[in-house]
C-alpha positions as CSV (number, residue, x, y, z in Angstrom):
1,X,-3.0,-89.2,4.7
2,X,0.1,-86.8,5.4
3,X,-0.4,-85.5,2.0
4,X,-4.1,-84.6,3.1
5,X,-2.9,-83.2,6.7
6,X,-0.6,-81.0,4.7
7,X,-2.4,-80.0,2.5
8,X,-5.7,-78.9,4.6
9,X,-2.9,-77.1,7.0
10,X,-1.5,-75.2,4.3
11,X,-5.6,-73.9,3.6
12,X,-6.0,-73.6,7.3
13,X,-2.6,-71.4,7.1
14,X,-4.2,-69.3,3.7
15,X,-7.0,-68.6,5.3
16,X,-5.8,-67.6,8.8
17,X,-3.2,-64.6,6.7
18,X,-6.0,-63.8,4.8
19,X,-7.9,-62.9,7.5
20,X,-4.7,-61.0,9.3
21,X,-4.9,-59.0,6.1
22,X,-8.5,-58.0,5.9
23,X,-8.1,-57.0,9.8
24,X,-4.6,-55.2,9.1
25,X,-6.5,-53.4,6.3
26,X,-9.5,-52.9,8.6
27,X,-7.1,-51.8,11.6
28,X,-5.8,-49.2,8.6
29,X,-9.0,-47.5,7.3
30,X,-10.1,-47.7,11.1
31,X,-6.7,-45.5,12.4
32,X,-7.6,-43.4,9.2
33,X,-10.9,-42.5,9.9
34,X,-9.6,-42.0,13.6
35,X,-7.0,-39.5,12.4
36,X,-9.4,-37.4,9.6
37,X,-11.7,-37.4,13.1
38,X,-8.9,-36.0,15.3
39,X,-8.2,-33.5,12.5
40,X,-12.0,-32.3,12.0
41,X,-12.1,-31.5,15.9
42,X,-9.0,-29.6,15.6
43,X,-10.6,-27.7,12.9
44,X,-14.1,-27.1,14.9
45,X,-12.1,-26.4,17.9
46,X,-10.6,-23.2,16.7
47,X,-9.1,-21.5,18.8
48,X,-8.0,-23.3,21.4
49,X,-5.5,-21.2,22.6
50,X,-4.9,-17.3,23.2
51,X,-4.8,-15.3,19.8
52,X,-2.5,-12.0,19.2
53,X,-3.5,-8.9,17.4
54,X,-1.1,-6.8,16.2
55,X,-2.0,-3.1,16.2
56,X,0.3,-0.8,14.0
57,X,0.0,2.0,15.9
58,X,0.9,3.1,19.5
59,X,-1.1,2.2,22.8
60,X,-3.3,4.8,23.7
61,X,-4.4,5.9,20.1
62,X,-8.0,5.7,19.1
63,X,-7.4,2.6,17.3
64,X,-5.9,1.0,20.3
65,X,-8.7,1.8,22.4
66,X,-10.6,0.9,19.8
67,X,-9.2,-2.8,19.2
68,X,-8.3,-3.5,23.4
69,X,-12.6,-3.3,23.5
70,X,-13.4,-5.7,20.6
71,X,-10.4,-8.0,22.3
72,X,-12.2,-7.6,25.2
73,X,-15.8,-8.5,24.1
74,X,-14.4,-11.2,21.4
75,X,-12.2,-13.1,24.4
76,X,-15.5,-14.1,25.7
77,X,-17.5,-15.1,22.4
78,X,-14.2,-17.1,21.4
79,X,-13.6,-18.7,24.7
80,X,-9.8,-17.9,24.1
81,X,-7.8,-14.3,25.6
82,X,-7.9,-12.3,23.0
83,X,-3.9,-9.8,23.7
84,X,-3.0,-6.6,21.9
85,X,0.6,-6.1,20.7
86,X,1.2,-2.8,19.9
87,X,4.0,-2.6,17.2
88,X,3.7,1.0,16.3
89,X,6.1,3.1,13.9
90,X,7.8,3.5,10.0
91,X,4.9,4.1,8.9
92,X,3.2,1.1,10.1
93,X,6.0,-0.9,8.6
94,X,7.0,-2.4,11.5
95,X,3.8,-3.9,12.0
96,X,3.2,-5.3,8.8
97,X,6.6,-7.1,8.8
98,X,5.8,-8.7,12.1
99,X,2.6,-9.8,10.5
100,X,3.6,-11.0,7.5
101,X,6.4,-13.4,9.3
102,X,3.7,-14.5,11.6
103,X,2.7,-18.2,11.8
104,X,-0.3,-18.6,9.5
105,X,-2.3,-20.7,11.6
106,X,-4.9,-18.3,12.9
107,X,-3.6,-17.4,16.0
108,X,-1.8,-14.0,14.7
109,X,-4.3,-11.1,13.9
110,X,-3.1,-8.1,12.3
111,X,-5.0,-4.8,12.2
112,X,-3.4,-2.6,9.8
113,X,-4.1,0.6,7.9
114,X,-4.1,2.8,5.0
115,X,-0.7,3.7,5.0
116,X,0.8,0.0,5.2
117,X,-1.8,-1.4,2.4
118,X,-2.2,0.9,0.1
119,X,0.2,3.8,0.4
120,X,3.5,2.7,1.4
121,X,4.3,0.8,-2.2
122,X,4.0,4.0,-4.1
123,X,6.7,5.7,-1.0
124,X,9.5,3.0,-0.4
125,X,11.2,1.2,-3.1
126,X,11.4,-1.4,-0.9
127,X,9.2,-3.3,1.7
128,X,9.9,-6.2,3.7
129,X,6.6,-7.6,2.9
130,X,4.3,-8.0,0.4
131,X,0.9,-6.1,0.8
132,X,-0.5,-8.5,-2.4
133,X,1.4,-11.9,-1.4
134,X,2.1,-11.8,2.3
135,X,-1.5,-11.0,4.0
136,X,-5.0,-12.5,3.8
137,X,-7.5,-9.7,3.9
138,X,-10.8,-10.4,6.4
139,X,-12.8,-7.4,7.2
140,X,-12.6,-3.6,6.7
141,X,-13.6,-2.2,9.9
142,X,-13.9,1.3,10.3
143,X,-12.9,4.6,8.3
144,X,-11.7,7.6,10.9
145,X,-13.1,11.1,10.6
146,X,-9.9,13.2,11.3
147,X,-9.5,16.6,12.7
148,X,-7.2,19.3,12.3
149,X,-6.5,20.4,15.1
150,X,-3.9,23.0,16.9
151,X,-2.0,23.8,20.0
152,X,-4.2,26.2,22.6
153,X,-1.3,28.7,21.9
154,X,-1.5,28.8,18.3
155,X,-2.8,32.2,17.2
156,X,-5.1,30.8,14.6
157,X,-8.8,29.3,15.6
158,X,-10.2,29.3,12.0
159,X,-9.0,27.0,9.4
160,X,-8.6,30.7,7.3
161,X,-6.5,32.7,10.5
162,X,-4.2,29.2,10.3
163,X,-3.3,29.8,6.1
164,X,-2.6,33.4,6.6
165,X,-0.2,32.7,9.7
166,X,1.4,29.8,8.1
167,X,2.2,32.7,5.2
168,X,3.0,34.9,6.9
169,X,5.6,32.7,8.5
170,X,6.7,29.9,6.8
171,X,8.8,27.1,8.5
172,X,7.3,28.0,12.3
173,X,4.3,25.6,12.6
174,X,5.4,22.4,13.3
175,X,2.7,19.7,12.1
176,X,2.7,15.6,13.8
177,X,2.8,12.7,11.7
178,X,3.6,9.1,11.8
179,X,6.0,9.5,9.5
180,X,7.4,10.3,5.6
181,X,4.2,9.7,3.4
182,X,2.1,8.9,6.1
183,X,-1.5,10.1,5.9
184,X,-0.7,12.8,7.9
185,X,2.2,13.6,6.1
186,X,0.1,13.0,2.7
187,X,-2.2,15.7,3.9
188,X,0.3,18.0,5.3
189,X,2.1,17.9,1.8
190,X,-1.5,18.5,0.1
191,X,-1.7,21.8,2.8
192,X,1.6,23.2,1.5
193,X,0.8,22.8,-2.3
194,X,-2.9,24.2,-1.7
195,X,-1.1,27.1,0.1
196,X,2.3,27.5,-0.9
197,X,3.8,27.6,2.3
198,X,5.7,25.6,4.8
199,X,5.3,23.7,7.5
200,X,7.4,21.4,9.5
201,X,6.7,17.0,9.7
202,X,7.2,15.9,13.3
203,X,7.1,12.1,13.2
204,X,5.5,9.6,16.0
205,X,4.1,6.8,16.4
206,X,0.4,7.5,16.7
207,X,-2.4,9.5,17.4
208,X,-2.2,9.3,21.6
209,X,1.6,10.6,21.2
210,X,0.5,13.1,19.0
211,X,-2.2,14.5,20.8
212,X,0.8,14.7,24.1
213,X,3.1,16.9,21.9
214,X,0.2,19.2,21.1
215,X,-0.7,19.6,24.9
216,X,2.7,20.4,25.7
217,X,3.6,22.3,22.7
218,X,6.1,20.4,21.1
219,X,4.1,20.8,17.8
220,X,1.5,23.1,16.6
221,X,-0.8,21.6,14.6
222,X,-1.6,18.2,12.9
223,X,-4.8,15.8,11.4
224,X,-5.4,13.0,12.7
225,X,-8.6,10.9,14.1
226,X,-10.6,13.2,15.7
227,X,-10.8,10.7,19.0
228,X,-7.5,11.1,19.8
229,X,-8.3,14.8,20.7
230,X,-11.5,15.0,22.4
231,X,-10.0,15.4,25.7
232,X,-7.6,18.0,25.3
233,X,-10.2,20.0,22.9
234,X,-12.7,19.4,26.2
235,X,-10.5,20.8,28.4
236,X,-9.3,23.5,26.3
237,X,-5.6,22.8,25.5
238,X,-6.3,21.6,22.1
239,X,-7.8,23.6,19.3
240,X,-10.3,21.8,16.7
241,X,-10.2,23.9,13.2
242,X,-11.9,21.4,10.8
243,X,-13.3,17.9,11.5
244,X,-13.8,15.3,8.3
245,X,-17.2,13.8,7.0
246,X,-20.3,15.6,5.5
247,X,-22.2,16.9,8.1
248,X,-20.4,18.6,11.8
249,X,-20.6,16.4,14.9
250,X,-22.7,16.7,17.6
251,X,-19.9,17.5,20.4
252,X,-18.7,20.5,18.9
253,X,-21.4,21.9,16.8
254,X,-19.0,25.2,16.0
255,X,-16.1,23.3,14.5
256,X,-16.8,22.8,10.9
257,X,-16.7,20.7,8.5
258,X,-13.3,20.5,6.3
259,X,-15.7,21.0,3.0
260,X,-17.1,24.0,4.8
261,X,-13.6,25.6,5.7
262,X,-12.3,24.6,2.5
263,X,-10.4,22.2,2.6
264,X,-12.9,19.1,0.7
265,X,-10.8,18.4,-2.3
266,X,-8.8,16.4,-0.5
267,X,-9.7,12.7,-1.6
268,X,-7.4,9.9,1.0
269,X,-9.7,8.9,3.8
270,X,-8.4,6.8,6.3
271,X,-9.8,3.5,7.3
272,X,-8.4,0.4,9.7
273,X,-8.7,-3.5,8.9
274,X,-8.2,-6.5,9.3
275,X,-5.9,-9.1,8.2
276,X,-3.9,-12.3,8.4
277,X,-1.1,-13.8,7.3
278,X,-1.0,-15.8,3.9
279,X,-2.1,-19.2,4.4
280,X,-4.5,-18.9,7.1
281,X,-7.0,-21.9,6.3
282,X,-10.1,-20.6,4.5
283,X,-12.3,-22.1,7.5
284,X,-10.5,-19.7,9.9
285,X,-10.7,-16.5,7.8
286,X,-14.2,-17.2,7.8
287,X,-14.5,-17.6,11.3
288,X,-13.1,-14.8,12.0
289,X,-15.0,-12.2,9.0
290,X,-17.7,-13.3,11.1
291,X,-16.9,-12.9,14.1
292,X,-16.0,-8.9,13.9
293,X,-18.8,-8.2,11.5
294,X,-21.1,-9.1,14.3
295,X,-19.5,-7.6,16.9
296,X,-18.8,-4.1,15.0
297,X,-22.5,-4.1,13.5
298,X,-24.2,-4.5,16.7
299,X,-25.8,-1.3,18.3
300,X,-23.8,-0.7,21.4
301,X,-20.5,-1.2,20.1
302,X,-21.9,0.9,17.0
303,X,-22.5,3.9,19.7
304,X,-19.2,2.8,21.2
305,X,-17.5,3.6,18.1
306,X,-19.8,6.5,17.0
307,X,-18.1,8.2,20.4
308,X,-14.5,8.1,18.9
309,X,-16.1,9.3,15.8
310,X,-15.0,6.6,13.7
311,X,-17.7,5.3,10.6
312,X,-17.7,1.2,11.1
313,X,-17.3,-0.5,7.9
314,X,-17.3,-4.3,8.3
315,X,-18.5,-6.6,5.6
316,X,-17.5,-9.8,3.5
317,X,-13.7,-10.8,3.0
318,X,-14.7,-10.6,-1.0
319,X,-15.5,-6.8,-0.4
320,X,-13.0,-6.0,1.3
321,X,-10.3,-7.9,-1.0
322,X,-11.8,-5.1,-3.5
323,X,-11.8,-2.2,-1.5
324,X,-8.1,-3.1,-1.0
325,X,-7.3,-2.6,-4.6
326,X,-9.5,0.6,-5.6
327,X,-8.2,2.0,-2.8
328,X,-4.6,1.7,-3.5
329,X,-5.2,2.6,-6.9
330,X,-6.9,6.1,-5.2
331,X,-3.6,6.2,-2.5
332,X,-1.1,6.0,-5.9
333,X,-2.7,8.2,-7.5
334,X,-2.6,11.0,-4.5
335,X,0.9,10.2,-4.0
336,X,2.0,10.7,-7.3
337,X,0.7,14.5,-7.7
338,X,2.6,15.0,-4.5
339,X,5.7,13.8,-5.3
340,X,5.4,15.9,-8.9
341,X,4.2,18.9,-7.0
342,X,7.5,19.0,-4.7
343,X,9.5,19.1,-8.1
């Protein structure tokens, strides 16, 4: 009888741990399923808190103002504050760098240009980031028509009276950039080949500071966006000579075109976009491509932009990944013949 107590304890005590382990399993798969729930409403609840956006240029440029509205309207539609962080100067170096160390979790935005995507790895032998490895691209979102444009005082108001004075004297017409090799700069090297002159580069750190020093006549001339200059071209303290694109805008029906005052040739056009740092989850980027597209292709912010005579060009992060790389190509390309033709 002991033998047959023992022994149907020793079954009762099998199949009481066997039953522990089917619940310790169950308890397992249960705290599993728990955690891959917790982590899929992290991933739909993106964002959850505020985002930055880094702008490489100074406050108060057309890009700003263009970026502080879509933060504005996109704050809403995310249900997060969406903050500016101006990081403006070296050529929009600094800016990239501060993106490129960012946190890639989708709460650092970087809008970046030209100059710090395609041109600056054909001007600085060294970078301290990566425009191939360090940034996720998301959406192209607008080329600028730029403007040359001069000081009131300048005694040129034809793109033809500005050639013959900077001939006549060479070295006196100081010309705004944001920086060595900057677009600006590119073009302003371009200007001197095309008329074998010279010109002074002014460096600073965007178009608003730019558009300052031509009211106040510490430079003369320079090319930037044309919406950095409507209001001191509106109240007559700033000249417009030339404006980009292929037909002359509405506002100032007498300022021509820079084909039609010769000066087409001239191939860089610059554009704004937007990226992130590598890493960003794929689910994010996507959130975000879409996002901007619909907020940049809608009509009022379309006549929004159309005012600061910028030319939206938002699309898919595929196309834009592409754009990236014909474009530097094109940048490389430019640069090079500049850097032969001061030889």
């Amino acid at each position: 009888m002991k033998l047959l107590s023992l022994a149907i304890s020793n079954r009762h005590s099998h199949e009481r741990s066997g039953r522990a382990g089917r619940c310790g399993a169950m308890a397992l798969l249960g705290l599993a399923a728990a955690l891959s729930c917790v982590q899929a409403v992290a991933q739909t609840a993106y964002p959850n808190k505020p985002i930055k956006v880094i702008v490489g240029i100074a406050a108060g440029s057309v890009t700003d103002v263009v970026m502080r509205a879509a933060a504005q309207e996109l704050s809403t539609r995310l249900g997060q504050p969406v903050l500016i962080d101006n990081k403006p100067g070296g050529n929009m170096i600094i800016g990239a760098e501060a993106c490129a160390k960012a946190p890639a979790d989708g709460y650092t935005l970087c809008v970046l240009g030209v100059d710090a995507l395609s041109s600056n790895p054909f001007t600085f032998d060294k970078l301290p980031y990566d425009p191939d490895k360090d940034f996720r691209p998301v959406t192209n979102l607008f080329f600028v028509r730029e403007a040359l444009v001069a000081a009131a005082a300048v005694p040129a108001n034809t793109v033809a009276e500005l050639r013959a004075l900077a001939l006549a004297k060479p070295g006196s017409l100081n010309f705004g950039t944001l920086g060595p090799d900057s677009s600006p700069d590119l073009f302003l090297g371009w200007l001197r080949d095309k008329w074998k002159t010279d010109m002074t580069a002014v460096p600073y750190k965007g178009g608003g500071p730019i558009a300052t020093a031509l009211i106040a006549g510490e430079i003369q001339l320079s090319s930037m966006g044309m919406g950095n200059f409507v209001g001191g071209i509106q109240g007559g303290r700033i000249k417009a000579l030339a404006i980009g694109g292929q037909k002359r805008v509405a506002l100032f029906p007498d300022v021509p075109t820079m084909a039609e005052a010769g000066l087409g040739d001239y191939s860089v056009r610059p554009w704004w976009g937007l990226v992130v740092p590598a890493g960003t989850p794929d689910a994010v980027v996507a959130r975000l491509n879409a996002e901007f597209v619909k907020l940049f292709s809608e009509a009022k912010f379309g006549e929004f932009m159309d005012g600061r005579f910028l030319e939206t060009s938002v699309g898919p992060v595929e196309g834009f990944a592409a754009f990236l790389k014909t474009d530097r190509e094109r940048s490389g390309q430019v640069i090079k013949a500049a850097k032969q033709a001061k030889r």
